[in-house]
N, C-alpha and C positions, 0 to 999 in steps of 0.2 A: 504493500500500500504506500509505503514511505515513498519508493522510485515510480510510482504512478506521479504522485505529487510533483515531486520533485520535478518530472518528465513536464509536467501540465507547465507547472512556473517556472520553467525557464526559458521559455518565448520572449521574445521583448515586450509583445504586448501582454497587457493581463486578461489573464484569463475570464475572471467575471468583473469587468471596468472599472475604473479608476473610483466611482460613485459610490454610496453606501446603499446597501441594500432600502428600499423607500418604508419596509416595515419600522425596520429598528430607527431610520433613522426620526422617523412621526412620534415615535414612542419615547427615544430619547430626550427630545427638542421640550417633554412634558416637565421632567424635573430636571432640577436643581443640580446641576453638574458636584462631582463628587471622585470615586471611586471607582473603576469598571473592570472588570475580566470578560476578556472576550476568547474565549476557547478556540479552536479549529476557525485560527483569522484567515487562514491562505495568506494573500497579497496585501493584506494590508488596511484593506478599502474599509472598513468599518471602525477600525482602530482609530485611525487617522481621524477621520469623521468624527469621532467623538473627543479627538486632542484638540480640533477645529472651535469644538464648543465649549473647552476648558476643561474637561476632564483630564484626570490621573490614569493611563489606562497603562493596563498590565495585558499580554498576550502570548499564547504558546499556538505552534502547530506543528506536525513531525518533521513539515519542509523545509529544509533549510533553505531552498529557492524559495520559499515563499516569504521568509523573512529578509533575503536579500531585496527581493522586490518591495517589500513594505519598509526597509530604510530608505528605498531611492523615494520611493513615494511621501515618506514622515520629512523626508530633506527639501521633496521640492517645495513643501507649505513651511518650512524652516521650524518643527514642530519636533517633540520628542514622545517616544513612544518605548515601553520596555516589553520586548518581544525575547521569548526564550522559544527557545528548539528542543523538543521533547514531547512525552506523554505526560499525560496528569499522573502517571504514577511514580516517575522520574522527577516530576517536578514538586516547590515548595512556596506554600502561602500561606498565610497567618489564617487561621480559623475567623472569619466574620469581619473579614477586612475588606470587603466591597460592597457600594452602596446600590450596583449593578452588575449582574450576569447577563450574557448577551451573548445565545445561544443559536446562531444563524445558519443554518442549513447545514447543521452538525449531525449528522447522520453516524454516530458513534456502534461498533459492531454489535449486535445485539447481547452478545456473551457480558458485556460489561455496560453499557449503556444505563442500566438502572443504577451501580455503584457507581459512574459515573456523574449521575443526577443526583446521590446520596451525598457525593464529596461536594458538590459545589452550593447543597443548600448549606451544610458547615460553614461552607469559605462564606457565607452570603449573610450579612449584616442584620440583624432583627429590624423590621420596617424595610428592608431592601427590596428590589426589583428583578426577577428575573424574565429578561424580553426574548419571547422563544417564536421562530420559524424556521418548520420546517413540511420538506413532502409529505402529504397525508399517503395512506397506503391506496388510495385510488387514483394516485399521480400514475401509478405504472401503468393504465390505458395512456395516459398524456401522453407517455415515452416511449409506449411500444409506435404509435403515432409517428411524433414528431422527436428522437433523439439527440437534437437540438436543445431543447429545454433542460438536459441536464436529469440529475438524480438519480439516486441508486437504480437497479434494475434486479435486484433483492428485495420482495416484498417487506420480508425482516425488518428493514434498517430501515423502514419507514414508520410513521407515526400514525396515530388513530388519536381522538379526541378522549377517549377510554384510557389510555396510556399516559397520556399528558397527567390526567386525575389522578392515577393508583400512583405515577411518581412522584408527585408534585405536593405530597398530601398536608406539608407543613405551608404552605402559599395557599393567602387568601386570593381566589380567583379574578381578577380588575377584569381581563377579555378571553375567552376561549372560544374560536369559533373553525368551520372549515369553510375553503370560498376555493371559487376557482380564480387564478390571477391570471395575466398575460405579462410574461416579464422580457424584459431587455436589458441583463448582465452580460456585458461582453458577450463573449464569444461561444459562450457554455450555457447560459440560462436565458433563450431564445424560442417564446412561443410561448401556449398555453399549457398553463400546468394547474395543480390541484395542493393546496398547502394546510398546513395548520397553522394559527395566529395563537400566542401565549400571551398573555403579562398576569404576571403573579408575584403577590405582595407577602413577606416574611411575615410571619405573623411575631 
């Protein structure tokens, strides 16, 4: 998975544009810049996005192209951003140190995916925000379609609205819905697809 990564980001151009995804970045622009972990960043694009608005943001992803590409990009807005290379099981954060998680088409292997959502409410601040999108498990008609739009092609590592609840059970629910989008990220997230929308509050 690592050299799939790696393979994707190392184009000149990026892979899903320069832009922040349009969920998270409506969701973020609501509160009060603070703290943020942004998991499985790729290139950069939402990290930045959120240094733009004054936040502190922290970042991992197993690319290391993908955090080369997210220096060039935190250089060209003259911004700083702290990106590590690694897994969340490699990696180390203070217990309740973010006033934001921002969980963007993180499609995490199903074998670990739940203790992955275990670890990040820890790391997730009491009153915090966790801003979640991703493919619902009825995106895979989208992609048999149109494989332009992107997203796993393992029903697995997709998301249901059932899944979001039984992980999520310490967050008070603010949005939980499924919608069909029409997206235009670069180069990969091209077309209609089918997603999940989260924001959930720490209780």
């Amino acid at each position: 998975m690592k050299e799939f990564w790696n393979e994707r980001y190392s184009a000149e151009d990026f892979a899903y544009g320069e832009e922040p995804n349009k969920f998270f970045k409506e969701q973020l622009s609501k509160l009060k810049p603070g703290t943020i972990l942004l998991p499985a960043d790729g290139e950069g694009r939402n990290g930045v996005s959120a240094a733009k608005l004054g936040w502190g943001v922290e970042c991992f992803d197993i690319s290391s192209e993908g955090k080369n590409k997210a220096d060039l990009l935190a250089k060209k807005y003259d911004l700083l951003i702290n990106y590590q290379v690694g897994s969340l099981e490699e990696l180390t954060y203070e217990k309740e140190s973010f006033d934001v998680i921002a969980l963007v088409f993180t499609h995490f292997h199903p074998s670990i995916r739940a203790e992955y959502h275990k670890k990040f409410m820890e790391l997730l601040k009491p009153g915090g925000f966790l801003i979640s999108e991703t493919f619902s498990k009825e995106h895979i008609a989208y992609n048999s379609v149109n494989s332009k739009v992107g997203g796993p092609k393992d029903i697995d590592f997709l998301s249901s609205l059932e899944q979001i609840r039984e992980e999520f059970l310490e967050l008070d629910i603010v949005e939980l819905y499924q919608r069909e989008i029409l997206l235009n990220e670069g180069a990969f997230h091209i077309g209609k697809g089918d997603v999940v929308r989260f924001v959930g509050r720490k209780k």
